[in-house]
ZAMARGU-4260 file (C-alpha; in steps of 0.2 Angstrom, whole numbers, plus 5000, padded with zeros to 4 digits):
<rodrens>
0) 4714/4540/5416 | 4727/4537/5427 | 4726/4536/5447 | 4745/4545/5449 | 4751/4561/5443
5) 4771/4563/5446 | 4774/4582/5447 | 4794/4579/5453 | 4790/4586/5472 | 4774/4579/5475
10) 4761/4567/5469 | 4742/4569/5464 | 4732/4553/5469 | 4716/4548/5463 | 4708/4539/5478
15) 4696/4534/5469 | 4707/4524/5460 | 4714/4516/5478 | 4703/4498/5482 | 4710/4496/5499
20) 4702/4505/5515 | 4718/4506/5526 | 4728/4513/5508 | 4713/4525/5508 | 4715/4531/5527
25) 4733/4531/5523 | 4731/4545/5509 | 4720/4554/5521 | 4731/4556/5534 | 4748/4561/5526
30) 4739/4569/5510 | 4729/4588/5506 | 4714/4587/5498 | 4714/4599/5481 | 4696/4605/5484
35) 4680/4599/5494 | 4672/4583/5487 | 4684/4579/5474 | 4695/4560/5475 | 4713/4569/5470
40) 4723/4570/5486 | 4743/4578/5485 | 4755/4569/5493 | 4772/4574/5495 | 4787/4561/5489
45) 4798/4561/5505 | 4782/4562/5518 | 4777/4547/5506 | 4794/4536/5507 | 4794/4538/5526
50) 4778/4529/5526 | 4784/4517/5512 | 4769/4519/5504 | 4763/4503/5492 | 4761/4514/5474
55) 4756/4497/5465 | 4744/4491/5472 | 4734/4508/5467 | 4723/4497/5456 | 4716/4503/5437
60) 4699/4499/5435 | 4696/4491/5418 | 4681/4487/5411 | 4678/4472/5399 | 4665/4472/5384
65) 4661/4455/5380 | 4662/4453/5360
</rodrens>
């Protein structure tokens, strides 16, 4: 599943998806939570440029299976 929905105006971020604290507290701040207890957060892309926010270091976890 991916960590960034793109929805034109705005975007859905997964912070659960984010590794680093201060990114976290970052979302926190400029972002809305989507309901109570859930890791999706809804930035908006302009309040999101202003703050030159680092999209790529939003990392995916992948898990490994050894063969």
């Amino acid at each position: 599943m991916k960590g960034i929905i793109d929805l034109d105006s705005e975007l859905i971020v997964d912070c659960s998806q984010v590794c680093n604290p201060y990114l976290r507290l970052l979302l926190a701040a400029i972002g809305q939570k989507l309901a109570e207890g859930s890791p999706w957060v809804a930035i908006n892309k302009k309040v999101a440029a202003e703050y030159a926010f680092p999209f790529p270091l939003i990392e995916n976890k992948r898990h490994y299976i050894a063969a």
